[in-house]
PDBQT receptor file of N, H, CA, C and O in Angstrom, charges set to zero:
ATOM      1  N   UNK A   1      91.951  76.761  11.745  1.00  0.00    +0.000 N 
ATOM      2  CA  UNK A   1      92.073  75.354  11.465  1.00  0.00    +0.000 C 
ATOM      3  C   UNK A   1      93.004  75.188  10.267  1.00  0.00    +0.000 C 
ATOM      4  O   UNK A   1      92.900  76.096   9.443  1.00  0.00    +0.000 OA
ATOM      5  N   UNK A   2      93.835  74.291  10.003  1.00  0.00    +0.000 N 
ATOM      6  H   UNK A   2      93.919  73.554  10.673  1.00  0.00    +0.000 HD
ATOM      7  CA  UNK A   2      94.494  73.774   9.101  1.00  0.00    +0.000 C 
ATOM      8  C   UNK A   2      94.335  72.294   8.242  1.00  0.00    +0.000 C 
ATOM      9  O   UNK A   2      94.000  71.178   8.640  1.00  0.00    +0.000 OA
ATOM     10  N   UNK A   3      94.599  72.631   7.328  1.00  0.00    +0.000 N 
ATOM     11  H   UNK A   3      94.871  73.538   7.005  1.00  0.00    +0.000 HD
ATOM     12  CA  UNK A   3      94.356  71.388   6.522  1.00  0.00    +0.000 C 
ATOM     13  C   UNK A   3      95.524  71.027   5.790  1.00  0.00    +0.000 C 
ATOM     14  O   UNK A   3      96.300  71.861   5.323  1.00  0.00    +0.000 OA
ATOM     15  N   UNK A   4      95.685  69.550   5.664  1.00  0.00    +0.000 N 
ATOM     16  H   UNK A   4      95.055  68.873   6.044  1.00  0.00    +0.000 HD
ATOM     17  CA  UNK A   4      97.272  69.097   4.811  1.00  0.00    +0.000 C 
ATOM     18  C   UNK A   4      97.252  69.596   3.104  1.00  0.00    +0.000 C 
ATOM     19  O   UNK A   4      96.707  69.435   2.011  1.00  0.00    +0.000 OA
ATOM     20  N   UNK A   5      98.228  70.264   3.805  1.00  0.00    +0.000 N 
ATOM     21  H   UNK A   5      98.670  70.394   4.692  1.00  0.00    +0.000 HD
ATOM     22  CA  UNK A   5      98.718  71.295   2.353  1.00  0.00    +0.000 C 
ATOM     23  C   UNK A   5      99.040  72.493   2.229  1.00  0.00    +0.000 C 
ATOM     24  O   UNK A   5      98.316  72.961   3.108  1.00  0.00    +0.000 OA
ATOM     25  N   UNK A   6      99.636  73.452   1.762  1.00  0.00    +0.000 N 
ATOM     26  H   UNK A   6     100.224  73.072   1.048  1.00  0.00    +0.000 HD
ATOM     27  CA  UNK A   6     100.641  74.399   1.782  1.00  0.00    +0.000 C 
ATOM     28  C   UNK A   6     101.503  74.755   2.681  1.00  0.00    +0.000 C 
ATOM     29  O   UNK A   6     101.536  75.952   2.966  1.00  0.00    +0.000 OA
ATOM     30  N   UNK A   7     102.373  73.879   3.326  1.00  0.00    +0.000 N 
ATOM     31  H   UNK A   7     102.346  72.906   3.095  1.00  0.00    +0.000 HD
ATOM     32  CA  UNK A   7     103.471  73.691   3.939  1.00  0.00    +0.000 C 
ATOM     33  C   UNK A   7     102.983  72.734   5.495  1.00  0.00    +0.000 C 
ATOM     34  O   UNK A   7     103.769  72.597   6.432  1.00  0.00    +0.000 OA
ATOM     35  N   UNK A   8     101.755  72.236   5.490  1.00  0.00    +0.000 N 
ATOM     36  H   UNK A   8     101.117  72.347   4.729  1.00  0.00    +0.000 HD
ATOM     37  CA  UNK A   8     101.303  71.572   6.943  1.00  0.00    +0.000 C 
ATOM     38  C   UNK A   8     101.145  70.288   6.098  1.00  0.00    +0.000 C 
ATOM     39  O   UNK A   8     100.815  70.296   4.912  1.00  0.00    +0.000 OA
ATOM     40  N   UNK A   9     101.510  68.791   7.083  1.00  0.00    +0.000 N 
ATOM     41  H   UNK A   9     101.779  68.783   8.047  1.00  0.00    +0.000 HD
ATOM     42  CA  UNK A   9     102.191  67.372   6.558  1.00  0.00    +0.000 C 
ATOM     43  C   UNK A   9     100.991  67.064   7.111  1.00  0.00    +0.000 C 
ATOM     44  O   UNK A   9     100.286  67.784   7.818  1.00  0.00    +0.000 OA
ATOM     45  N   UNK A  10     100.726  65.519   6.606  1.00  0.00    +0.000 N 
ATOM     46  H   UNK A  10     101.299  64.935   6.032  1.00  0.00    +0.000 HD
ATOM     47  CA  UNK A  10      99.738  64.852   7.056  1.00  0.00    +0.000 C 
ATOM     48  C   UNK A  10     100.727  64.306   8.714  1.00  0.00    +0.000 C 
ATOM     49  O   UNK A  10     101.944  64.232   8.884  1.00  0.00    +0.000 OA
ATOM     50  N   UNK A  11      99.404  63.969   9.835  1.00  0.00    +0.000 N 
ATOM     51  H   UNK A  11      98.416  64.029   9.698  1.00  0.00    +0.000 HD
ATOM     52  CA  UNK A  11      99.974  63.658  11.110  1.00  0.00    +0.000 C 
ATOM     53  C   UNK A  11     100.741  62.126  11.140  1.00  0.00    +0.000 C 
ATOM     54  O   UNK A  11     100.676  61.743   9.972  1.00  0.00    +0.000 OA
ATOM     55  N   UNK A  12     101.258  61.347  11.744  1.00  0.00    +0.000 N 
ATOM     56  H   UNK A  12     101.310  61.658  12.693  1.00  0.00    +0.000 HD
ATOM     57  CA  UNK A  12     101.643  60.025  11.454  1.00  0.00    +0.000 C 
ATOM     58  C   UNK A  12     102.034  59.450  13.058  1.00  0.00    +0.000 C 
ATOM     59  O   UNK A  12     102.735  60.015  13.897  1.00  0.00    +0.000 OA
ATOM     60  N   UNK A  13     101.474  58.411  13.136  1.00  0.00    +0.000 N 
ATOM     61  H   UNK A  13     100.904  57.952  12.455  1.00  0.00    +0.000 HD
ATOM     62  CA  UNK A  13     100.950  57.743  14.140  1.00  0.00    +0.000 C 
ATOM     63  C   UNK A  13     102.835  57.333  14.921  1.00  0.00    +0.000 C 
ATOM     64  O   UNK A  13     103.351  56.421  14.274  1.00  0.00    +0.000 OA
ATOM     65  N   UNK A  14     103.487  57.703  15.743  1.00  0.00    +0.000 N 
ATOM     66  H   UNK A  14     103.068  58.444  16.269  1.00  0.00    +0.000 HD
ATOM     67  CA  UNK A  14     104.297  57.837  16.585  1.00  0.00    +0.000 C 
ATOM     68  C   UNK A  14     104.569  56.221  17.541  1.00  0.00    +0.000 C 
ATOM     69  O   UNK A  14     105.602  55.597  17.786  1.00  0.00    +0.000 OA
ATOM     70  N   UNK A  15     103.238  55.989  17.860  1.00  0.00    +0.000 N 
ATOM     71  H   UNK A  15     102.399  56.495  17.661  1.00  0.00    +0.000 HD
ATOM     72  CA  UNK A  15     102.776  54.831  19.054  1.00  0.00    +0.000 C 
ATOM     73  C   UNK A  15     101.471  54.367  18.516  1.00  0.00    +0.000 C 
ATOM     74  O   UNK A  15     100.527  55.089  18.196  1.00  0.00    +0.000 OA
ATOM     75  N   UNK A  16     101.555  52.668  18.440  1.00  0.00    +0.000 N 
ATOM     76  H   UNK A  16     102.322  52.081  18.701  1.00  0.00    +0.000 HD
ATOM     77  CA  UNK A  16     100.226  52.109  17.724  1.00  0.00    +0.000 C 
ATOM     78  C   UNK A  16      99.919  50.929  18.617  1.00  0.00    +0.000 C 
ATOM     79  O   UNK A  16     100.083  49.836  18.076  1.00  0.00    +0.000 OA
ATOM     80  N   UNK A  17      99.429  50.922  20.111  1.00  0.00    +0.000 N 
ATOM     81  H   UNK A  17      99.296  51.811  20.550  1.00  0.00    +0.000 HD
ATOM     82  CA  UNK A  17      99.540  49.677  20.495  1.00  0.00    +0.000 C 
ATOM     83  C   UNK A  17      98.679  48.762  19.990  1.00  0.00    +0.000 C 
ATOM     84  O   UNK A  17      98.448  48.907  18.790  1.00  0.00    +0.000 OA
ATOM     85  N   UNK A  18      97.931  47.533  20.738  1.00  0.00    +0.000 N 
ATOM     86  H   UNK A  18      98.119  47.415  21.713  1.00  0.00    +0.000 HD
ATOM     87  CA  UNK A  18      97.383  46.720  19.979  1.00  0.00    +0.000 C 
ATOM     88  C   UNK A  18      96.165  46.961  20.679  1.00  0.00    +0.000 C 
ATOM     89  O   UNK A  18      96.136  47.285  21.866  1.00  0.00    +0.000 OA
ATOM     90  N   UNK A  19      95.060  46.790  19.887  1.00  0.00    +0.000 N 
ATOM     91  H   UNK A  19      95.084  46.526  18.922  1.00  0.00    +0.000 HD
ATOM     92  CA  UNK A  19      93.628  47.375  20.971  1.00  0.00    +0.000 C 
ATOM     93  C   UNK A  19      93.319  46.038  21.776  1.00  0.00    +0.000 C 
ATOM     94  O   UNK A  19      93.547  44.873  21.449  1.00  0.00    +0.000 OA
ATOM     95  N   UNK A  20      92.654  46.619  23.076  1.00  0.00    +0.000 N 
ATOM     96  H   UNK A  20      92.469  47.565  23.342  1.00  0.00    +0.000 HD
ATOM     97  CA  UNK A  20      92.060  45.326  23.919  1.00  0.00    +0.000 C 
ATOM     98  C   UNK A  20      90.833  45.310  23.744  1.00  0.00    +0.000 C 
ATOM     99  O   UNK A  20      90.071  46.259  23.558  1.00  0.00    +0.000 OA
ATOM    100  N   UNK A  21      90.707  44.652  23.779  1.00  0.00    +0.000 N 
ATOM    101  H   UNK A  21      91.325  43.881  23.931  1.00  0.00    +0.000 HD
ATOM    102  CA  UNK A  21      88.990  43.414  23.733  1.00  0.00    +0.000 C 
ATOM    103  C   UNK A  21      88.234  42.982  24.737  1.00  0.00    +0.000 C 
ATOM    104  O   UNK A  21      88.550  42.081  25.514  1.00  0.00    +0.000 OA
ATOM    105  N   UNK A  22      87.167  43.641  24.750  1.00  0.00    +0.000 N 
ATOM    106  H   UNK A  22      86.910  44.373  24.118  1.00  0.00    +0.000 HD
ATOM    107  CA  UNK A  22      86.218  43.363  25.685  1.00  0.00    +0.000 C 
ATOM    108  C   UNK A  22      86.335  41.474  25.781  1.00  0.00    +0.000 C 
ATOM    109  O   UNK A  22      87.124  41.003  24.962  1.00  0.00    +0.000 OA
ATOM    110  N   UNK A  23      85.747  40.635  26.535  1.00  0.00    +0.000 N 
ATOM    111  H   UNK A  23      85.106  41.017  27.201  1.00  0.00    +0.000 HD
ATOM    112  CA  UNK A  23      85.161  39.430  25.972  1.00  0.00    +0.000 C 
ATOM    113  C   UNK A  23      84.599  39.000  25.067  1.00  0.00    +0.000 C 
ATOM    114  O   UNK A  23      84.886  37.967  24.462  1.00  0.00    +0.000 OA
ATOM    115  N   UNK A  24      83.428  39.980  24.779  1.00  0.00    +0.000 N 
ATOM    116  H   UNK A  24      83.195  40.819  25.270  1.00  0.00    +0.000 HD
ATOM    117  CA  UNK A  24      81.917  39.884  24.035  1.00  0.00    +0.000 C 
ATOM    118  C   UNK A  24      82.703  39.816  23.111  1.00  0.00    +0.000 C 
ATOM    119  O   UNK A  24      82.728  38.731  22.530  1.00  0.00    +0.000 OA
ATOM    120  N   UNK A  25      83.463  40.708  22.705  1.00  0.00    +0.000 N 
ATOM    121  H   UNK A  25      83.443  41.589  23.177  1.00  0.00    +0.000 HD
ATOM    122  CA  UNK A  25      84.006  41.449  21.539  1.00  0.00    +0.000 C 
ATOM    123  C   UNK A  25      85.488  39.902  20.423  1.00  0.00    +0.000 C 
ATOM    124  O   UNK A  25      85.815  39.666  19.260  1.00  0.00    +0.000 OA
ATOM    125  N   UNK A  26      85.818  39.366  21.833  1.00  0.00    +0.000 N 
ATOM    126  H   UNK A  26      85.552  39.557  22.778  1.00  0.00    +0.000 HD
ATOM    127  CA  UNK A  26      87.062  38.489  21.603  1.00  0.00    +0.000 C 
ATOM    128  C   UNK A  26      85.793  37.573  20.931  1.00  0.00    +0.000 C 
ATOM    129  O   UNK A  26      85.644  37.639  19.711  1.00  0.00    +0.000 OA
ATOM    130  N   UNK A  27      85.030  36.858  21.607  1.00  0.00    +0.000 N 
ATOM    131  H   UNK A  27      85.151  36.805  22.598  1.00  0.00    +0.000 HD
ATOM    132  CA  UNK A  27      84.111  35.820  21.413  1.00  0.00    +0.000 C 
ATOM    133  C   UNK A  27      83.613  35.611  19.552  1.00  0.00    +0.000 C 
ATOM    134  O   UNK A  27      83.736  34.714  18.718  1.00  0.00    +0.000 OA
ATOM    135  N   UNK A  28      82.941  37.197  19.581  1.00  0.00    +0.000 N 
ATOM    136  H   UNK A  28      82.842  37.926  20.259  1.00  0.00    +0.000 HD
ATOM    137  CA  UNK A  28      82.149  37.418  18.446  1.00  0.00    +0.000 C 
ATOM    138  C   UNK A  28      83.559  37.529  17.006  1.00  0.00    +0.000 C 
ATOM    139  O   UNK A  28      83.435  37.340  15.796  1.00  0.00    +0.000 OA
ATOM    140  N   UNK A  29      84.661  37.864  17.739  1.00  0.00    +0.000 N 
ATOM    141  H   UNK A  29      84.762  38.017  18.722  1.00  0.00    +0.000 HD
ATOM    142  CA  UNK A  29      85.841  38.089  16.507  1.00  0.00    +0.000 C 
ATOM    143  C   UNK A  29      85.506  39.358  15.933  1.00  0.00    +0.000 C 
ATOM    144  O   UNK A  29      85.635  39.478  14.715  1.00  0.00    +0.000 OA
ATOM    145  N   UNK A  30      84.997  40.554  16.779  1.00  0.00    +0.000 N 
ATOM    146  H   UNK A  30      84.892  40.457  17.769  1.00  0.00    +0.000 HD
ATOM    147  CA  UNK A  30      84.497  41.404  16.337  1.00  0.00    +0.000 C 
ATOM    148  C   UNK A  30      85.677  42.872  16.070  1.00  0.00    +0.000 C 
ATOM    149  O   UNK A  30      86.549  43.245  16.856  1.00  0.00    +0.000 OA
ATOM    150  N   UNK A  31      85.369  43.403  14.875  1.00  0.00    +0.000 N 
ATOM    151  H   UNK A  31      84.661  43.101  14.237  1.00  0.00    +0.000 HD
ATOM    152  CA  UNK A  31      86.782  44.010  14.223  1.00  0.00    +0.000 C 
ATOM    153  C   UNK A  31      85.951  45.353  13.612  1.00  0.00    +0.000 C 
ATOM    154  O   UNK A  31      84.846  45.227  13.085  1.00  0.00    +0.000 OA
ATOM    155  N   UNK A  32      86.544  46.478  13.738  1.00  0.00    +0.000 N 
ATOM    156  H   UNK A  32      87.442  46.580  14.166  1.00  0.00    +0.000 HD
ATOM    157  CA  UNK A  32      86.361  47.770  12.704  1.00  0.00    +0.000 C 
ATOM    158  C   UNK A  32      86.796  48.443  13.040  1.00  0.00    +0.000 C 
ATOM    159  O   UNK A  32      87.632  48.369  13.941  1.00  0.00    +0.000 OA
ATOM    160  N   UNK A  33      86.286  49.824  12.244  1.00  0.00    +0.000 N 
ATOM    161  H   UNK A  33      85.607  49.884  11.513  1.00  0.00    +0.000 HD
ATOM    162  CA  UNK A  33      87.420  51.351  12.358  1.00  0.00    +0.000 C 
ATOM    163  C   UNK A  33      86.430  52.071  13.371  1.00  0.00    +0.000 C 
ATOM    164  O   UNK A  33      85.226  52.271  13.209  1.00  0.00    +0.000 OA
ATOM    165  N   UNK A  34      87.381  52.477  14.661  1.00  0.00    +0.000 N 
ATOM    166  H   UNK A  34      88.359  52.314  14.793  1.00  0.00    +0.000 HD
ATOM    167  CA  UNK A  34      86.718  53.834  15.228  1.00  0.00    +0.000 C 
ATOM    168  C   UNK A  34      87.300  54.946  14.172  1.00  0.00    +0.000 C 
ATOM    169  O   UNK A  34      88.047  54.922  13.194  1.00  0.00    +0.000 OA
ATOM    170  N   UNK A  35      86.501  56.002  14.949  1.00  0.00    +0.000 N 
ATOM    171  H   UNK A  35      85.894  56.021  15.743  1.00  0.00    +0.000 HD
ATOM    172  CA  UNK A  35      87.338  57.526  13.685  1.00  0.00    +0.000 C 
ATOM    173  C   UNK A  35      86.670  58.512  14.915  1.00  0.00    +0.000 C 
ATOM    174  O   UNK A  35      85.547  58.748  15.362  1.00  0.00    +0.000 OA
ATOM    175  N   UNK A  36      88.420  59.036  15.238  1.00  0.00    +0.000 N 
ATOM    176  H   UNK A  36      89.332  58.844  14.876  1.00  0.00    +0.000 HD
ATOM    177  CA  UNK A  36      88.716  59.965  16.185  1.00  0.00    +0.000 C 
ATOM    178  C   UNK A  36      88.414  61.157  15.517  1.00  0.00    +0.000 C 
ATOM    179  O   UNK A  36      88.222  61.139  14.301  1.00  0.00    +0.000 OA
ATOM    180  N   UNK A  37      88.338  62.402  16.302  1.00  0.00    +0.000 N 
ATOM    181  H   UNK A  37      88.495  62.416  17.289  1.00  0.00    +0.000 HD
ATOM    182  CA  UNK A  37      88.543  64.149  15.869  1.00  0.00    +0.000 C 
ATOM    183  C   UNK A  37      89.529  64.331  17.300  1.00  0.00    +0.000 C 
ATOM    184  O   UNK A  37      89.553  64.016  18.490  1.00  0.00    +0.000 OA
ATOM    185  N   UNK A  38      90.353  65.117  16.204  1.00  0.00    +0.000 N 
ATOM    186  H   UNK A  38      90.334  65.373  15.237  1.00  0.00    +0.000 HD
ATOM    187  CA  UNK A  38      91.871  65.742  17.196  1.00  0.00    +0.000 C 
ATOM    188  C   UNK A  38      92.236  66.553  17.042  1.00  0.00    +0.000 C 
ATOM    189  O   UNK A  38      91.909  66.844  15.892  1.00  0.00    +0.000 OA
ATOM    190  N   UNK A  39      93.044  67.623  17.615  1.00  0.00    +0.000 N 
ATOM    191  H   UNK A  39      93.310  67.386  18.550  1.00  0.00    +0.000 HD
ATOM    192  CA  UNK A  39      93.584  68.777  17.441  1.00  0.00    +0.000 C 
ATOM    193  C   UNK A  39      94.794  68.481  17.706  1.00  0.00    +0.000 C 
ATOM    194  O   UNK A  39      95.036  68.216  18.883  1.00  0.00    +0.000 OA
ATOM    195  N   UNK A  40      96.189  68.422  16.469  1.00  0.00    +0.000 N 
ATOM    196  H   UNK A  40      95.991  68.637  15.512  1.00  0.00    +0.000 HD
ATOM    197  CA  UNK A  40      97.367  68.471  16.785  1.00  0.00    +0.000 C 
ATOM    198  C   UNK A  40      98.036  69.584  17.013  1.00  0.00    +0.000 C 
ATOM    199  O   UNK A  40      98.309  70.266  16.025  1.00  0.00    +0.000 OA
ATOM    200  N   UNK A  41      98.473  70.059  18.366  1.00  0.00    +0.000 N 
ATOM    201  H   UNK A  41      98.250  69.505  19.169  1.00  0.00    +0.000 HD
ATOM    202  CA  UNK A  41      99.536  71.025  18.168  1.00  0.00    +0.000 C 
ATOM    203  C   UNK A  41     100.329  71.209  16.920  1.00  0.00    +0.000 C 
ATOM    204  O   UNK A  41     100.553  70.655  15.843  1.00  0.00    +0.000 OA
ATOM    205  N   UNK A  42     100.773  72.721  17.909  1.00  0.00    +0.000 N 
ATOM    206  H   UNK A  42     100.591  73.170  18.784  1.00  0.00    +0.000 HD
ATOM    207  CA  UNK A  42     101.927  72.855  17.484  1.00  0.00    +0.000 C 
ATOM    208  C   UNK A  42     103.376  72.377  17.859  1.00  0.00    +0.000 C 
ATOM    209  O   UNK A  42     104.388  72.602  17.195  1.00  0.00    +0.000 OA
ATOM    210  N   UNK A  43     103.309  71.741  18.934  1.00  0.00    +0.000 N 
ATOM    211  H   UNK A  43     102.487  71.558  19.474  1.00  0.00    +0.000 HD
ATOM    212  CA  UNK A  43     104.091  70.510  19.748  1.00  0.00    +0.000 C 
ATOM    213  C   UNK A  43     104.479  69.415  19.103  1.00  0.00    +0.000 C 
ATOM    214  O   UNK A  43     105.588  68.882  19.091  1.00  0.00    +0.000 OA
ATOM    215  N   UNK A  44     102.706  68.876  18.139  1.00  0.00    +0.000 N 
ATOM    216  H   UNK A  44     101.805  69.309  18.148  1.00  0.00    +0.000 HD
ATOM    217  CA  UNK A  44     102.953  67.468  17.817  1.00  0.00    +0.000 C 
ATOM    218  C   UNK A  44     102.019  66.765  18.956  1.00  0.00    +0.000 C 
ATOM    219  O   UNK A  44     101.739  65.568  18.895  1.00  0.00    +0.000 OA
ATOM    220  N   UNK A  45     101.719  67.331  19.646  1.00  0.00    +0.000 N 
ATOM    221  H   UNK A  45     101.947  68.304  19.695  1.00  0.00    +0.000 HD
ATOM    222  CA  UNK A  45     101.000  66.352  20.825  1.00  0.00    +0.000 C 
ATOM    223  C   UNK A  45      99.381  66.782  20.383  1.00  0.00    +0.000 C 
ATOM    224  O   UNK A  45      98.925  67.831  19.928  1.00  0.00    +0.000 OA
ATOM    225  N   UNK A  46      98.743  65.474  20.735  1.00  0.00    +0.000 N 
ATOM    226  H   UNK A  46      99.114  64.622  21.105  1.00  0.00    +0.000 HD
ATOM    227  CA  UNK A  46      97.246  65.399  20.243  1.00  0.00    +0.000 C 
ATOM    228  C   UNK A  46      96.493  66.194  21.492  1.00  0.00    +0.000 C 
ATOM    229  O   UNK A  46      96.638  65.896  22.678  1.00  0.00    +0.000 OA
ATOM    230  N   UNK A  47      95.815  67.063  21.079  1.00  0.00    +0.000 N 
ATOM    231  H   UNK A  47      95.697  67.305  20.116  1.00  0.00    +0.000 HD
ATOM    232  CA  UNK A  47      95.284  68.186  22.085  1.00  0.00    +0.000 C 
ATOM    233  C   UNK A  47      92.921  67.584  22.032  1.00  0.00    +0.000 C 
ATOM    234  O   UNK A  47      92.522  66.739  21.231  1.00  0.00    +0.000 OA
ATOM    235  N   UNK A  48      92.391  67.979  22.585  1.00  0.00    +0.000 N 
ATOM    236  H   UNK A  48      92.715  68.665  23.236  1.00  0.00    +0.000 HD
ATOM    237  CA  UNK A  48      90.898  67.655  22.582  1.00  0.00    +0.000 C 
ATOM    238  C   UNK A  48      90.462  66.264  21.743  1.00  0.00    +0.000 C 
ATOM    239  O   UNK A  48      89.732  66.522  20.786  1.00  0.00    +0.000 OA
ATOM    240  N   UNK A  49      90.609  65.586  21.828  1.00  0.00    +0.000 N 
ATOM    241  H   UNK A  49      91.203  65.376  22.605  1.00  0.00    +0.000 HD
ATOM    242  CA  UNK A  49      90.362  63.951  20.930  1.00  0.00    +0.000 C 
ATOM    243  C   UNK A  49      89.013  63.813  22.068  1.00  0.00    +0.000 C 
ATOM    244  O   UNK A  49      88.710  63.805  23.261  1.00  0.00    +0.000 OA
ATOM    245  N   UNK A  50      88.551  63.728  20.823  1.00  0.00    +0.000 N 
ATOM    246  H   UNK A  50      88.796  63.735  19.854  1.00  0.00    +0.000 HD
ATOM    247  CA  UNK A  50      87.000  63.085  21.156  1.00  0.00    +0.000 C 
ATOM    248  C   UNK A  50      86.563  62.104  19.761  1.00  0.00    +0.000 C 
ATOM    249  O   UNK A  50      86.720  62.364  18.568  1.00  0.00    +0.000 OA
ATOM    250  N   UNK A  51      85.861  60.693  20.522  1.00  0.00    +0.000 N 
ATOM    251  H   UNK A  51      85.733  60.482  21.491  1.00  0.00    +0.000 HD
ATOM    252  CA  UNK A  51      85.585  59.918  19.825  1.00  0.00    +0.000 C 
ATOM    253  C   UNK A  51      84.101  60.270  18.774  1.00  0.00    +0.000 C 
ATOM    254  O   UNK A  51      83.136  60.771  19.352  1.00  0.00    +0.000 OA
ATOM    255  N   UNK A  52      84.021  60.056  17.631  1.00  0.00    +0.000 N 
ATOM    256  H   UNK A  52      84.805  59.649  17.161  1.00  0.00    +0.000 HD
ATOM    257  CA  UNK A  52      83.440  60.698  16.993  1.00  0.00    +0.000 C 
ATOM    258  C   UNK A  52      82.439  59.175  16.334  1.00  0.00    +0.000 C 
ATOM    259  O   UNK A  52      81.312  59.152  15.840  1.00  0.00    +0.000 OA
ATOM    260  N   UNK A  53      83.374  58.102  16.584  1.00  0.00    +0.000 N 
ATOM    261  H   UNK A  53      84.290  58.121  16.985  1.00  0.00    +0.000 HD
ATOM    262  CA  UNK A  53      82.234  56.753  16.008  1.00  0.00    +0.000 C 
ATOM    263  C   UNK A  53      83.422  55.435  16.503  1.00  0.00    +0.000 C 
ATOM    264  O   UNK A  53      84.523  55.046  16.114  1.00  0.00    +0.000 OA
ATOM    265  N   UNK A  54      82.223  54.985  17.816  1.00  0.00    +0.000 N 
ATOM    266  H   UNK A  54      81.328  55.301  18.132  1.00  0.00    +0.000 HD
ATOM    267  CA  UNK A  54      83.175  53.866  18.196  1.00  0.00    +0.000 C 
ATOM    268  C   UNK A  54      82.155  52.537  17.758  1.00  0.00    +0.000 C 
ATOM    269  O   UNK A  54      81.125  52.511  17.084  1.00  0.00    +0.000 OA
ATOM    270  N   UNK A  55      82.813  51.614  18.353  1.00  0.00    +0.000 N 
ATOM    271  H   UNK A  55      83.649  51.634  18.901  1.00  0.00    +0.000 HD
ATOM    272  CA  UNK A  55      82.298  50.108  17.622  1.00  0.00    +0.000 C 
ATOM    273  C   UNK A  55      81.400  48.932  18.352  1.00  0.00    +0.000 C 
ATOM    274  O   UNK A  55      80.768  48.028  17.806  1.00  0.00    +0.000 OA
ATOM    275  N   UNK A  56      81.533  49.210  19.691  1.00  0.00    +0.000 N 
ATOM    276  H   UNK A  56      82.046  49.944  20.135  1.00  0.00    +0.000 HD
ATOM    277  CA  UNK A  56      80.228  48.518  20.411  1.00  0.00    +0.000 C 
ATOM    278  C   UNK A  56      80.602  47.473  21.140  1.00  0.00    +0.000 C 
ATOM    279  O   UNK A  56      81.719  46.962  21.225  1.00  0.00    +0.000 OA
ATOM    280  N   UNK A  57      79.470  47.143  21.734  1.00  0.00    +0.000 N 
ATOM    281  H   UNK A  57      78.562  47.558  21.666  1.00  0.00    +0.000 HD
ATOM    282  CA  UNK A  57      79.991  45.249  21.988  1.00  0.00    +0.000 C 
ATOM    283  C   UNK A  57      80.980  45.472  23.148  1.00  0.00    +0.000 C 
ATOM    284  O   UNK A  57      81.636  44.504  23.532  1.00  0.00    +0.000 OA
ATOM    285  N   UNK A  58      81.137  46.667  23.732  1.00  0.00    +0.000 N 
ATOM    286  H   UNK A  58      80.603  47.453  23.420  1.00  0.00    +0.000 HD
ATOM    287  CA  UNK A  58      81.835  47.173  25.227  1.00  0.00    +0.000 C 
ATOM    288  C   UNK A  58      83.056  47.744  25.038  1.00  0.00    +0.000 C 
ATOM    289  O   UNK A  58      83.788  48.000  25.993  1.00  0.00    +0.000 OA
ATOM    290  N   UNK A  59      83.494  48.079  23.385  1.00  0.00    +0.000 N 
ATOM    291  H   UNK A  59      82.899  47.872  22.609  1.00  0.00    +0.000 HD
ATOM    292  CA  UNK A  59      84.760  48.393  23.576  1.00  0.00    +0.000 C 
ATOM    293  C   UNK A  59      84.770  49.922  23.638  1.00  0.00    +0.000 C 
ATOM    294  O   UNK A  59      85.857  50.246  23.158  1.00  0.00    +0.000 OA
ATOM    295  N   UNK A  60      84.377  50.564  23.844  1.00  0.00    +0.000 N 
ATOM    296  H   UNK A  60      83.494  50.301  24.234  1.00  0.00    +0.000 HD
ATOM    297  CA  UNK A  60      83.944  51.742  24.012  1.00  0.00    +0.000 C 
ATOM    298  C   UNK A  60      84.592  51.912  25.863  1.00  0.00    +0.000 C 
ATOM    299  O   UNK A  60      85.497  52.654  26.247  1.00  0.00    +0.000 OA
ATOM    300  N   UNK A  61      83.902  51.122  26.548  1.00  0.00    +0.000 N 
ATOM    301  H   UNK A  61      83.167  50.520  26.236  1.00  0.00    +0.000 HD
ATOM    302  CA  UNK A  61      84.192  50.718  27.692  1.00  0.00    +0.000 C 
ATOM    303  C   UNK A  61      85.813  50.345  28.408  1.00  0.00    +0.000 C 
ATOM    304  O   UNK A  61      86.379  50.827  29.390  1.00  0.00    +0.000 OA
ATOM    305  N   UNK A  62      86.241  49.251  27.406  1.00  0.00    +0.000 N 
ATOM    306  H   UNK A  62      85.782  48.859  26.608  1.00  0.00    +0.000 HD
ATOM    307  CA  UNK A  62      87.402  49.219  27.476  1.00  0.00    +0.000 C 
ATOM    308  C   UNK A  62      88.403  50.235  27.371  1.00  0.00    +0.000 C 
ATOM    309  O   UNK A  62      89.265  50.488  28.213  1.00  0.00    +0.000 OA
ATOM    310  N   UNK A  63      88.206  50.840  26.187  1.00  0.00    +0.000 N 
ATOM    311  H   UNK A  63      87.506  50.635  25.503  1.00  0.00    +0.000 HD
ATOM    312  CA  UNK A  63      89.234  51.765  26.171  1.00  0.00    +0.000 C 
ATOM    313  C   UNK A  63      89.559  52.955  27.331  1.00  0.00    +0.000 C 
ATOM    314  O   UNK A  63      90.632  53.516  27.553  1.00  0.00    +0.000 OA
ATOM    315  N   UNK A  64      88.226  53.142  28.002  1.00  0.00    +0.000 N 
ATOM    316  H   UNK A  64      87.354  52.686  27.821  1.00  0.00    +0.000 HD
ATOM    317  CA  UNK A  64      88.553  53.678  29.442  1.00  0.00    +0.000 C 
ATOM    318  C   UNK A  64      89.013  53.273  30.333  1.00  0.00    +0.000 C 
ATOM    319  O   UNK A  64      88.215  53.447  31.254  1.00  0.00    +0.000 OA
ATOM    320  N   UNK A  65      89.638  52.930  30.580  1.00  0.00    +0.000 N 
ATOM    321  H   UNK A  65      90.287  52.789  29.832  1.00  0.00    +0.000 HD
ATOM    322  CA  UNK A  65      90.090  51.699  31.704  1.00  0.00    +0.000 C 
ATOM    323  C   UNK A  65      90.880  52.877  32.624  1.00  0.00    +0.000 C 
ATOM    324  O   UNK A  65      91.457  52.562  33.665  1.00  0.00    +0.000 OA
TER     325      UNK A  65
């Protein structure tokens, strides 16, 4: 495993679209941080991402689409 620092950069987001919204979720004006775990290559490409704390209210749901 690696950690940022002695010659490895922090990762930086490439593509940021805009998240979609359940209904429930539009209705309530409901807003926060998920927080992913990822494995970046050595590519640069995000390898095993698993959600580690999502936010409820169906968006969990959504994002599978």
């Amino acid at each position: 495993m690696f950690r940022v620092g002695g010659g490895v950069s922090a990762p930086r987001a490439i593509y940021d679209p805009d998240p979609e919204y359940s209904q429930e979720a539009r209705a309530a004006k409901y807003q926060g941080t998920v927080i992913l775990q990822i494995v970046v290559g050595a590519d640069g490409l995000p390898r095993n991402i698993q959600i580690v704390r999502s936010l409820g209210l169906g968006l969990r749901r959504q994002s599978k689409r």
